[in-house]
PyMOL commands that place a pseudoatom at each C-alpha (Angstrom):
pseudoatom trace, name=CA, resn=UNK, resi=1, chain=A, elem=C, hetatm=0, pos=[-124.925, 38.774, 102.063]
pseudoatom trace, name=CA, resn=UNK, resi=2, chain=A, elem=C, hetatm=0, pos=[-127.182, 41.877, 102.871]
pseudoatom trace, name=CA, resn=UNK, resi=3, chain=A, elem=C, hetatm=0, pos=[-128.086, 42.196, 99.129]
pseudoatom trace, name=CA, resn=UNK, resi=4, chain=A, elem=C, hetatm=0, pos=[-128.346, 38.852, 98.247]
pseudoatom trace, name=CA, resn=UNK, resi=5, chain=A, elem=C, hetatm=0, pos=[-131.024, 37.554, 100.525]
pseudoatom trace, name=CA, resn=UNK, resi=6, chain=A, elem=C, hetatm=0, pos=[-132.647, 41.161, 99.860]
pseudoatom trace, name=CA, resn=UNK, resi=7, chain=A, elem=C, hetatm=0, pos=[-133.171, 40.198, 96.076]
pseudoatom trace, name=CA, resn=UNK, resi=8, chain=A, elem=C, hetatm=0, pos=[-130.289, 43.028, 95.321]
pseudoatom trace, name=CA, resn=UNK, resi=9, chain=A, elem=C, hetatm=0, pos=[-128.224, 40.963, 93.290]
pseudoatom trace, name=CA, resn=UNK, resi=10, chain=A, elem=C, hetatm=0, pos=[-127.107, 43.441, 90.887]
pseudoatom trace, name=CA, resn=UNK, resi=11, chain=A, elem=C, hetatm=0, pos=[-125.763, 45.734, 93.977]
pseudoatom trace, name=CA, resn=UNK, resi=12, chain=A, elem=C, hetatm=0, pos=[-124.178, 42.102, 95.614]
pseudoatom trace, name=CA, resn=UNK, resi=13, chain=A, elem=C, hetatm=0, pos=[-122.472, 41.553, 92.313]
pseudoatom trace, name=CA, resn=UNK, resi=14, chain=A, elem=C, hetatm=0, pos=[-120.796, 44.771, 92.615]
pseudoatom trace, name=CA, resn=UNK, resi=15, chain=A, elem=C, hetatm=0, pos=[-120.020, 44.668, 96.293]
pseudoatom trace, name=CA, resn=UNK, resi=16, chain=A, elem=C, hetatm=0, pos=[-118.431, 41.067, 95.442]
pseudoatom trace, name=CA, resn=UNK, resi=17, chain=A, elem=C, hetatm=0, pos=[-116.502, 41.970, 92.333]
pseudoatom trace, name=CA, resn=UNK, resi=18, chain=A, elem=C, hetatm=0, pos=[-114.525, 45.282, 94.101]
pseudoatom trace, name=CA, resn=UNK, resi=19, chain=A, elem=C, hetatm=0, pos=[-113.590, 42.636, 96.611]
pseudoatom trace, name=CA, resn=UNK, resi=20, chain=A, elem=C, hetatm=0, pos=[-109.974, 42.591, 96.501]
pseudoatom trace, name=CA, resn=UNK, resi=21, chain=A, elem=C, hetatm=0, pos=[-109.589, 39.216, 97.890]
pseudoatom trace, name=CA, resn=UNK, resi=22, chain=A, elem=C, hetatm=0, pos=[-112.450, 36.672, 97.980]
pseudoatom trace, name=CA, resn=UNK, resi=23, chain=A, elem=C, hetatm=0, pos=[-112.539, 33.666, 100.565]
pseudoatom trace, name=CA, resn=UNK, resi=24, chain=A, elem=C, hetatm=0, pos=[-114.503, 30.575, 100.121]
pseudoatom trace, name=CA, resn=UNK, resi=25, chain=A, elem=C, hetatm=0, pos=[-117.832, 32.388, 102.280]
pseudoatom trace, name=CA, resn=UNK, resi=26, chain=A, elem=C, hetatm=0, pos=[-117.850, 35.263, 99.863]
pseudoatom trace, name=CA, resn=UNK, resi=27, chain=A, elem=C, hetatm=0, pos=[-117.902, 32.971, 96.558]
pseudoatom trace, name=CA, resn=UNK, resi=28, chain=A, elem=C, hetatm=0, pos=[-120.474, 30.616, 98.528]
pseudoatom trace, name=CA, resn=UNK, resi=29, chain=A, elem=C, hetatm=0, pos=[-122.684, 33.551, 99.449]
pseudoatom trace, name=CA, resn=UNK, resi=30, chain=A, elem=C, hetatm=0, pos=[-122.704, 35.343, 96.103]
pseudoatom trace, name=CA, resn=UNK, resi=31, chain=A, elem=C, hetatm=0, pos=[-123.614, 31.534, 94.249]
pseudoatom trace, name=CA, resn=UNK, resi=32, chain=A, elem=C, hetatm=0, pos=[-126.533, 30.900, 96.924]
pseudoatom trace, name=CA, resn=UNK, resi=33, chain=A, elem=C, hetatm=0, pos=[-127.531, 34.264, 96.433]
pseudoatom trace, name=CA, resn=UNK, resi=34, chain=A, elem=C, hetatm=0, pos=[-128.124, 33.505, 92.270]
pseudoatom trace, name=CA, resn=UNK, resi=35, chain=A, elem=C, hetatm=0, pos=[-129.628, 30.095, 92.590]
pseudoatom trace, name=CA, resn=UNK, resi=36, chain=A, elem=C, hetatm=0, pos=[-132.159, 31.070, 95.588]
pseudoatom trace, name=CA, resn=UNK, resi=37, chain=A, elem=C, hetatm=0, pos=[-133.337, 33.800, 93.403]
pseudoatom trace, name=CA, resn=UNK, resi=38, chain=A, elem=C, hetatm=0, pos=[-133.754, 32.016, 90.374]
pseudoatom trace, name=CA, resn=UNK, resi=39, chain=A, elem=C, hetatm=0, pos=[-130.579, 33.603, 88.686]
pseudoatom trace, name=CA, resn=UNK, resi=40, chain=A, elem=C, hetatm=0, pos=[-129.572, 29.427, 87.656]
pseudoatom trace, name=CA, resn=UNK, resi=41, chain=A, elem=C, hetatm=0, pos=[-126.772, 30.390, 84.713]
pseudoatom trace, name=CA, resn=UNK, resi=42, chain=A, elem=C, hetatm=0, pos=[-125.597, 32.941, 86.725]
pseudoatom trace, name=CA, resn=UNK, resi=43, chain=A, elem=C, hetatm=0, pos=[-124.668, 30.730, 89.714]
pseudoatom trace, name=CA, resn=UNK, resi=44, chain=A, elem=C, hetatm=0, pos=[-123.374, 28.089, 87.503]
pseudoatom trace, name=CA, resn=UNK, resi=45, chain=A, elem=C, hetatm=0, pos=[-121.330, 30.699, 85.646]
pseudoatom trace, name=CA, resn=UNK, resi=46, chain=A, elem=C, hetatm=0, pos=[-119.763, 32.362, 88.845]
pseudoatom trace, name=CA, resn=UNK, resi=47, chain=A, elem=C, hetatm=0, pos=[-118.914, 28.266, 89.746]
pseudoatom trace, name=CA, resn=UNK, resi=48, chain=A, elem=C, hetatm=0, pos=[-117.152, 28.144, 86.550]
pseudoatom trace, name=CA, resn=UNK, resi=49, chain=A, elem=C, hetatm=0, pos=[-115.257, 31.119, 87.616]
pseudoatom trace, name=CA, resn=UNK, resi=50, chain=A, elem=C, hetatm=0, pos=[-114.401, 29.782, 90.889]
pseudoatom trace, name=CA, resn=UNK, resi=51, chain=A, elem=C, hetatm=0, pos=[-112.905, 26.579, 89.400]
pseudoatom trace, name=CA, resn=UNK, resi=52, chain=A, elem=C, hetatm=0, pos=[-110.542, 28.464, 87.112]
pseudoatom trace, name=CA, resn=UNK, resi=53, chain=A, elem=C, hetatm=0, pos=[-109.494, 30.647, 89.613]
pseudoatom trace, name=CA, resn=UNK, resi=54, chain=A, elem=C, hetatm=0, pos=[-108.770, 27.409, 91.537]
pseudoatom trace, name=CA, resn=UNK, resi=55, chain=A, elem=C, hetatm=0, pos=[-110.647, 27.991, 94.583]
pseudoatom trace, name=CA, resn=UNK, resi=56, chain=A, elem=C, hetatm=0, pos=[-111.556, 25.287, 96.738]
pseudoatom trace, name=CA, resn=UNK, resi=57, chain=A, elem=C, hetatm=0, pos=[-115.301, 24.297, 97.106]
pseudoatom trace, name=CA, resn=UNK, resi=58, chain=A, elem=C, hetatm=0, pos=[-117.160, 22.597, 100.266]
pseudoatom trace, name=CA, resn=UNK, resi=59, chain=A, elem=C, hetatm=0, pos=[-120.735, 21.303, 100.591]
pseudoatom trace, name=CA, resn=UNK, resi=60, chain=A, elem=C, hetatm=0, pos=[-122.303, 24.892, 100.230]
pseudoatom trace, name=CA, resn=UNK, resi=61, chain=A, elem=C, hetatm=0, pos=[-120.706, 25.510, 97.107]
pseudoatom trace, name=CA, resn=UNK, resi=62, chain=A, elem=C, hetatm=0, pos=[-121.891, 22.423, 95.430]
pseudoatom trace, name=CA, resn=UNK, resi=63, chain=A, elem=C, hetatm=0, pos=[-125.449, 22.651, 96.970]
pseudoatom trace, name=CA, resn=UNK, resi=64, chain=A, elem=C, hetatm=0, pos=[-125.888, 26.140, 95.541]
pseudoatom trace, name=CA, resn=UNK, resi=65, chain=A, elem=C, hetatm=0, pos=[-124.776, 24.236, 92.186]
pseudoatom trace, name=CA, resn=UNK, resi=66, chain=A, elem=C, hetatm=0, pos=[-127.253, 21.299, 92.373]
pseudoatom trace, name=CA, resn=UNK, resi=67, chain=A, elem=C, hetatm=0, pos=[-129.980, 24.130, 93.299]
pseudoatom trace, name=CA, resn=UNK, resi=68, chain=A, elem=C, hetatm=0, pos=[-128.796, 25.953, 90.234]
pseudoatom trace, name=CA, resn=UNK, resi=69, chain=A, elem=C, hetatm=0, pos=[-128.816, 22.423, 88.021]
pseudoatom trace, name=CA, resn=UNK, resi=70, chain=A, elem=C, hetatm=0, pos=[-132.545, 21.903, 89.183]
pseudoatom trace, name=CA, resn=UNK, resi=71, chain=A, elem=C, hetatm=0, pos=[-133.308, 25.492, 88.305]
pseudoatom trace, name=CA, resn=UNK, resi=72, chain=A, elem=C, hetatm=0, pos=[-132.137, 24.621, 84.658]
pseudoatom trace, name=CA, resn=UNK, resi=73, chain=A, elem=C, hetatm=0, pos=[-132.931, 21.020, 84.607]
pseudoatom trace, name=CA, resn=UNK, resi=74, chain=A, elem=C, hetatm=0, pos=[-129.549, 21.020, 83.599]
pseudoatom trace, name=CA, resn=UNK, resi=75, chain=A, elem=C, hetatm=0, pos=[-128.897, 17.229, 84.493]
pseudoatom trace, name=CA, resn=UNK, resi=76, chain=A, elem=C, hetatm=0, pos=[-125.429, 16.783, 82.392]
pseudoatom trace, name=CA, resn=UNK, resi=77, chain=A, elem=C, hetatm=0, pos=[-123.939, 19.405, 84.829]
pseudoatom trace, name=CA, resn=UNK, resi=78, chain=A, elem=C, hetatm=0, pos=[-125.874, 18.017, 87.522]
pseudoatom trace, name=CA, resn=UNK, resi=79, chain=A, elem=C, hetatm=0, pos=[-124.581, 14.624, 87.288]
pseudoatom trace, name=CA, resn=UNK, resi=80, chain=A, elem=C, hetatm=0, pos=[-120.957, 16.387, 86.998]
pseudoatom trace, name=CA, resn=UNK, resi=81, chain=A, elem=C, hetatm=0, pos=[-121.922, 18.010, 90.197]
pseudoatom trace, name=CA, resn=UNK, resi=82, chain=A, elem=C, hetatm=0, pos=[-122.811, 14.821, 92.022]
pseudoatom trace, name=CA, resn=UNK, resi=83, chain=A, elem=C, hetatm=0, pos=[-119.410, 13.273, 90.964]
pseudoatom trace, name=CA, resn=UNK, resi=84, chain=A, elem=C, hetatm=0, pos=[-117.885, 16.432, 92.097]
pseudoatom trace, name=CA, resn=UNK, resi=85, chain=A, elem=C, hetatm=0, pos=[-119.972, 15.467, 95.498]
pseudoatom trace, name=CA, resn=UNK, resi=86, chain=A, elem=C, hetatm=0, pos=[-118.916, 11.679, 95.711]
pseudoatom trace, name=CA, resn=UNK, resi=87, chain=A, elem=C, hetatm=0, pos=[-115.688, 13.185, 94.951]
pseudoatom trace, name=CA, resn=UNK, resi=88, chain=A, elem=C, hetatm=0, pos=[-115.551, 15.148, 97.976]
pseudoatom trace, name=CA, resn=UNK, resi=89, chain=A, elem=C, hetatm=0, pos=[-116.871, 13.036, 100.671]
pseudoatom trace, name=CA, resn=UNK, resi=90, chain=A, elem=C, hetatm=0, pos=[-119.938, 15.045, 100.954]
pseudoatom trace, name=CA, resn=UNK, resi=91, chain=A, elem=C, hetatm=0, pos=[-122.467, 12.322, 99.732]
pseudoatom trace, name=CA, resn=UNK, resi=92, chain=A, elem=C, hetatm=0, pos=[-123.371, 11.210, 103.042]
pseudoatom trace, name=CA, resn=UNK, resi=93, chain=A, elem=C, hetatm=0, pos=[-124.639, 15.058, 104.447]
pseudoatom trace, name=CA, resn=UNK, resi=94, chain=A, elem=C, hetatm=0, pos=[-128.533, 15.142, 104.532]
pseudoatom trace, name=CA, resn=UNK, resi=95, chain=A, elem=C, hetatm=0, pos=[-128.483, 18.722, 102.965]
pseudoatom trace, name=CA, resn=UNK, resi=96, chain=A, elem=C, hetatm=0, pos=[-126.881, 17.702, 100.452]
pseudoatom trace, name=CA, resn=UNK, resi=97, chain=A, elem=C, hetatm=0, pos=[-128.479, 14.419, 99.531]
pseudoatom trace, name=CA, resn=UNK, resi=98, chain=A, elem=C, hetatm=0, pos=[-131.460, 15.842, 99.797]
pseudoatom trace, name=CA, resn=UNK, resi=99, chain=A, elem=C, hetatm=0, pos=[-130.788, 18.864, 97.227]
pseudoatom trace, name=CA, resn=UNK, resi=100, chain=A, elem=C, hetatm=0, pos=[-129.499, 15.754, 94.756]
pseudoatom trace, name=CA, resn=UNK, resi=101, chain=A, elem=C, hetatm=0, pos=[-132.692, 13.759, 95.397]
pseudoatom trace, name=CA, resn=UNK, resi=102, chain=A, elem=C, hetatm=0, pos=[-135.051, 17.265, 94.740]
pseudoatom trace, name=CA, resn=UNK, resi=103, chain=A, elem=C, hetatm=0, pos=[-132.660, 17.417, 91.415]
pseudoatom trace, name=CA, resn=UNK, resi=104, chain=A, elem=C, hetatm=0, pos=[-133.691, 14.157, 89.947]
pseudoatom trace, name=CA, resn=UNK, resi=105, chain=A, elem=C, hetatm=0, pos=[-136.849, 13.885, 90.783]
pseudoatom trace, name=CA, resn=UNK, resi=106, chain=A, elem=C, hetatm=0, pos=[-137.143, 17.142, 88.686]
for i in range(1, 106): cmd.bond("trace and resi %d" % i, "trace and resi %d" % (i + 1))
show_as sticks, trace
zoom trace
């Protein structure tokens, strides 16, 4: 977390990949980390990664998406995203509506 919001991301990346066992904070922290410092493919990548591995996601997870989608203006996978979010339940969370309204109006 140290290195991410410090703009170390190459140093977080390592940190996070020696991990032997990653929890839903760890793979949350590590995709905020990419999107807030403009590292878009990367998040989106290391979300890919998540959902083969089978991990479950929550309402950071897919904000850090839609932040990465709006990064891109990547809108197919942002549109996924917001299913993804409907999906979930998480439609109705302000944080979370209002990273999907900053995404289209991009």
């Amino acid at each position: 977390n140290m290195y991410g919001k410090c703009g170390g991301l190459d140093n977080a990346r390592k940190v996070f990949d020696k991990m032997p066992q990653r929890d839903l904070v760890s793979w949350n922290t590590m995709i905020a980390a990419y999107s807030k410092n403009g590292h878009y493919k990367d998040a989106l990548e290391l979300f890919q990664q998540m959902q083969l591995k089978g991990e479950a996601t929550d309402k950071i997870t897919l904000i850090g998406v839609v932040v990465a989608c709006t990064g891109l203006a990547a809108l197919a996978e942002g549109k996924e995203s917001h299913a993804n979010i409907i999906n979930s339940g998480f439609e109705m969370d302000t944080v979370v509506g209002n990273a999907l309204v900053n995404m289209y109006g991009k």
